[in-house]
PAVEXRO-420495 format. One record per residue: residue in one letter; x, z, y of N, C-alpha, C in turn. Coordinates in steps of 0.001 Angstrom, whole numbers, plus 500000, padded with zeros to 6 digits. Atoms other than C-alpha are relative to their C-alpha. Layout:
# residues N
residu, n.x, n.z, n.y, ca.x, ca.z, ca.y, c.x, c.z, c.y
A, X, Z, Y, X, Z, Y, X, Z, Y
...
END
This chain:
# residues 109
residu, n.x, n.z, n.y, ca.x, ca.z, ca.y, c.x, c.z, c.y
X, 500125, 501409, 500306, 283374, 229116, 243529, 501345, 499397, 499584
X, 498908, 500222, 500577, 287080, 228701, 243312, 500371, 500278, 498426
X, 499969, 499627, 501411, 287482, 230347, 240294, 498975, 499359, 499169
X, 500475, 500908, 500371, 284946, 228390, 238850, 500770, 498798, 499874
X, 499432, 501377, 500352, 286370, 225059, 239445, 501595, 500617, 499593
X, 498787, 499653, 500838, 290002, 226493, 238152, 499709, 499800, 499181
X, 500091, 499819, 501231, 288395, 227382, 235321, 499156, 498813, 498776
X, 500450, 501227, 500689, 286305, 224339, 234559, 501488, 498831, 499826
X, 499134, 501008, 500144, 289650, 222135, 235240, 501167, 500505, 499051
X, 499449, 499349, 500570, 291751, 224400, 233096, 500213, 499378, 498618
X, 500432, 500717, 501244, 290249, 222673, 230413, 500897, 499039, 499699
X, 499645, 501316, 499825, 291909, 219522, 231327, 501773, 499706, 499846
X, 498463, 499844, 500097, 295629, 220774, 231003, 500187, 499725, 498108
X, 499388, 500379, 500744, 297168, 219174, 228001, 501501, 500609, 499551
X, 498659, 499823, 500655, 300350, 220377, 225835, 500703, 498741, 499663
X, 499156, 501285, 500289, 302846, 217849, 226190, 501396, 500547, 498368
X, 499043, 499940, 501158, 305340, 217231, 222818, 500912, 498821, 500161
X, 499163, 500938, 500166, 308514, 215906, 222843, 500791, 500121, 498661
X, 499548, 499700, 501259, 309770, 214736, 219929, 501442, 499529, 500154
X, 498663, 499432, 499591, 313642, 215785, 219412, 500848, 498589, 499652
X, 499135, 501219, 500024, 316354, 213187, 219554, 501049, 500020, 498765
X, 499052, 499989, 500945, 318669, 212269, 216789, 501141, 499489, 499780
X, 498920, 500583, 499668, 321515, 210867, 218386, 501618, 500561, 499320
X, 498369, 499526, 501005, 324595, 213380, 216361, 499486, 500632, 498932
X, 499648, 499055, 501495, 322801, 214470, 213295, 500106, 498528, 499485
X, 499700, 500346, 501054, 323838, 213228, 210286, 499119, 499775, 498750
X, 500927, 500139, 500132, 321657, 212356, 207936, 500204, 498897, 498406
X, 499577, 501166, 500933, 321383, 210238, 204521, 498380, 499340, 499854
X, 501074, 500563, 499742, 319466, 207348, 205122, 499564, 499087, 498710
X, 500680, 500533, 501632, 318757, 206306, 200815, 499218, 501143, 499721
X, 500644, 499099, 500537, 316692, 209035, 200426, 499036, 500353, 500772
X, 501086, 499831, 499017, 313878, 208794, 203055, 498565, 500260, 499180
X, 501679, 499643, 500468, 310289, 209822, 202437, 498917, 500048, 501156
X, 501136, 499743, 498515, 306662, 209685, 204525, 499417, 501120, 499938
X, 500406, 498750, 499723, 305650, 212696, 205996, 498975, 499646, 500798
X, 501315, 500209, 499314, 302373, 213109, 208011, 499581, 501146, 500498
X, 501108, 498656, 499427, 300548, 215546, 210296, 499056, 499489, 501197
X, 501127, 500310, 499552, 297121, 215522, 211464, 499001, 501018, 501010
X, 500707, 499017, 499477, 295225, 217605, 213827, 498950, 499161, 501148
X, 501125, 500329, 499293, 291475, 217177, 215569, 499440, 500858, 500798
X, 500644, 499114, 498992, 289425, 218662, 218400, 499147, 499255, 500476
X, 501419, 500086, 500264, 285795, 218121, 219421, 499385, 500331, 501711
X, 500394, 499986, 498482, 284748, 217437, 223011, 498183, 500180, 500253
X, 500592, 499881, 500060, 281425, 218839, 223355, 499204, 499172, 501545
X, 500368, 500136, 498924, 278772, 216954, 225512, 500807, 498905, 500849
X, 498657, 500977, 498947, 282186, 214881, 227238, 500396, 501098, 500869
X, 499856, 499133, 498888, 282591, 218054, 229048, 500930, 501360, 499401
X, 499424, 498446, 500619, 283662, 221132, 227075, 501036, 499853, 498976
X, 499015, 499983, 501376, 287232, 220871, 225010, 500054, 501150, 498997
X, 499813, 498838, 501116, 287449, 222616, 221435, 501213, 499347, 499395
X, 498867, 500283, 500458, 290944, 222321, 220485, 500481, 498585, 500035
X, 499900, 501098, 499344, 291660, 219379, 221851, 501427, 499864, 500826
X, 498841, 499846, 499298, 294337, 220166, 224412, 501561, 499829, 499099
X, 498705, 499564, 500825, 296993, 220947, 221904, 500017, 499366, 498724
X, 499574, 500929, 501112, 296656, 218491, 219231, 500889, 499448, 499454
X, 498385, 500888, 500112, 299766, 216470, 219473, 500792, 501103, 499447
X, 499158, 499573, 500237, 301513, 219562, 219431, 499537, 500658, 498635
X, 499901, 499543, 501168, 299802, 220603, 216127, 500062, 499094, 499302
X, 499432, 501030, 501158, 300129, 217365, 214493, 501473, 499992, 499332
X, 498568, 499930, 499977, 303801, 217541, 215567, 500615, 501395, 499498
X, 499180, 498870, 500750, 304550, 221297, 213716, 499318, 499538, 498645
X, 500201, 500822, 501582, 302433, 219558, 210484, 500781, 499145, 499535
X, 498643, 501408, 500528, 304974, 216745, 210128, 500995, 500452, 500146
X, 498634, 499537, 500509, 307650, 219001, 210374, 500465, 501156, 499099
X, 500090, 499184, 501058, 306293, 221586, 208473, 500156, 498857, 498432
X, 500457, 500646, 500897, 305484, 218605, 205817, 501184, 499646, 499703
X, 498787, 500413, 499877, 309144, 217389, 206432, 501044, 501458, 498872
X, 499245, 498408, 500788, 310149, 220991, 205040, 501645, 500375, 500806
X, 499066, 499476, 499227, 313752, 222677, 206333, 500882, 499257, 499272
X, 498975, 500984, 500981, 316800, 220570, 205714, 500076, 498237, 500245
X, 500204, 501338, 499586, 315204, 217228, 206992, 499819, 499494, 501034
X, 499961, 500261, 498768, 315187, 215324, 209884, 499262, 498763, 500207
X, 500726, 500836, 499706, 312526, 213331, 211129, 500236, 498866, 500857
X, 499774, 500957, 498972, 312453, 210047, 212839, 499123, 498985, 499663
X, 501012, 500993, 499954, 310322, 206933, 213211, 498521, 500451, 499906
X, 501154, 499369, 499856, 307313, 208751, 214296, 499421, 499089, 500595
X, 500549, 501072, 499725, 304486, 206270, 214532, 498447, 501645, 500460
X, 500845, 499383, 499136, 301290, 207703, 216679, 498478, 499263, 499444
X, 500892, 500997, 499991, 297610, 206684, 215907, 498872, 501654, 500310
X, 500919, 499179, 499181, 294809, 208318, 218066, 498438, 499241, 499511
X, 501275, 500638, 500119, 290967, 208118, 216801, 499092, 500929, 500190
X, 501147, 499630, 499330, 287709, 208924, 217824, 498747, 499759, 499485
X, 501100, 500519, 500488, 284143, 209330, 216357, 499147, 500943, 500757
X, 500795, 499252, 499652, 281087, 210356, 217764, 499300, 500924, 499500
X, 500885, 498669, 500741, 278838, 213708, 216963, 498653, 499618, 500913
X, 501534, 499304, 499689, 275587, 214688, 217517, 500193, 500224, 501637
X, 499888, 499447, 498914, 276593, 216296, 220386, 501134, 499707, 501226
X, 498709, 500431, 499815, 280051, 215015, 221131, 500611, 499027, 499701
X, 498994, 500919, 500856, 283303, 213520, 220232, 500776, 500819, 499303
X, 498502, 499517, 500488, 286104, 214064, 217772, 500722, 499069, 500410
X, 498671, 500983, 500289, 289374, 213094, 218378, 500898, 500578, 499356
X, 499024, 499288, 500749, 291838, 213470, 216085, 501411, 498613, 500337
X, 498350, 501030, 499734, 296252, 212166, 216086, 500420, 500210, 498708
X, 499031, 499662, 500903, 297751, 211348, 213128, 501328, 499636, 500657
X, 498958, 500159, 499576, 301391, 211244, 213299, 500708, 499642, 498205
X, 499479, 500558, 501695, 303347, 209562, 209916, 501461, 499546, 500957
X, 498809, 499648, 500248, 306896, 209927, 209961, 501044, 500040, 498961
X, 498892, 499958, 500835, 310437, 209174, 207871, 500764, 501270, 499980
X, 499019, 498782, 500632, 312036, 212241, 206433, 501669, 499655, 499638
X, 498858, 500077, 500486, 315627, 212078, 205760, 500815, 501642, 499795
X, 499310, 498388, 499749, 317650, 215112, 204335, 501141, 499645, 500824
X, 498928, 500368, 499245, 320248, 215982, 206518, 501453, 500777, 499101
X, 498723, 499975, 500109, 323987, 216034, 205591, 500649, 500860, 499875
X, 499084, 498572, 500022, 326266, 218987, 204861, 501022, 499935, 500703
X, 498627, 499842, 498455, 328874, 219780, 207723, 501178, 499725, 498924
X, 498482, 500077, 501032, 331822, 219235, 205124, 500349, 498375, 500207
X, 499075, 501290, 500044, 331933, 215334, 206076, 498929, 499056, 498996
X, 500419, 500438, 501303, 329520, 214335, 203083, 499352, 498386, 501056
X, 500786, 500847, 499608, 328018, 210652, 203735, 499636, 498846, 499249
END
């Protein structure tokens, strides 16, 4: 019976994302752009998560994949929504985000 309820509450563990601080990069802030990442998961019933848990953290490698290498994200705005199914819910996170390239170690600014 234990193992049971583990495994039903198991469900319920969430991937937390922190998003990284930008207090010493460098950065040129005339050349910004919006980036975006989106990811959904599908609560069957109100009871059974399908990718769900780990959303945030796949929104948050889409917006930095979308960001591409070289750029540095910041002003990450959050918006959480929800529609019903047949059977369920979706919820999906976007995440929309300022790109800035970052700076060459030589001093450039």
């Amino acid at each position: 019976m234990q193992v049971v309820l583990l495994m039903l509450f198991a469900g319920c563990v969430g991937t937390p994302v922190t998003f990284k601080s930008l207090t010493d990069v460098k950065y040129d802030a005339t050349k910004g752009r919006t980036v975006s990442g989106c990811a959904c998961g599908f609560q069957v019933l109100f009871f059974i998560p399908i990718k769900i848990n780990d959303r945030y953290e796949r929104a948050y490698a889409e917006l930095l994949h979308d960001a591409g290498p070289g750029y540095c994200v910041t002003d990450i705005n959050v918006r959480e929504g929800w529609k019903y199914g047949f059977v369920g819910t979706a919820y999906c996170t976007d995440l929309k985000a300022t790109a800035y390239p970052l700076l060459a170690a030589r001093g450039e600014i």
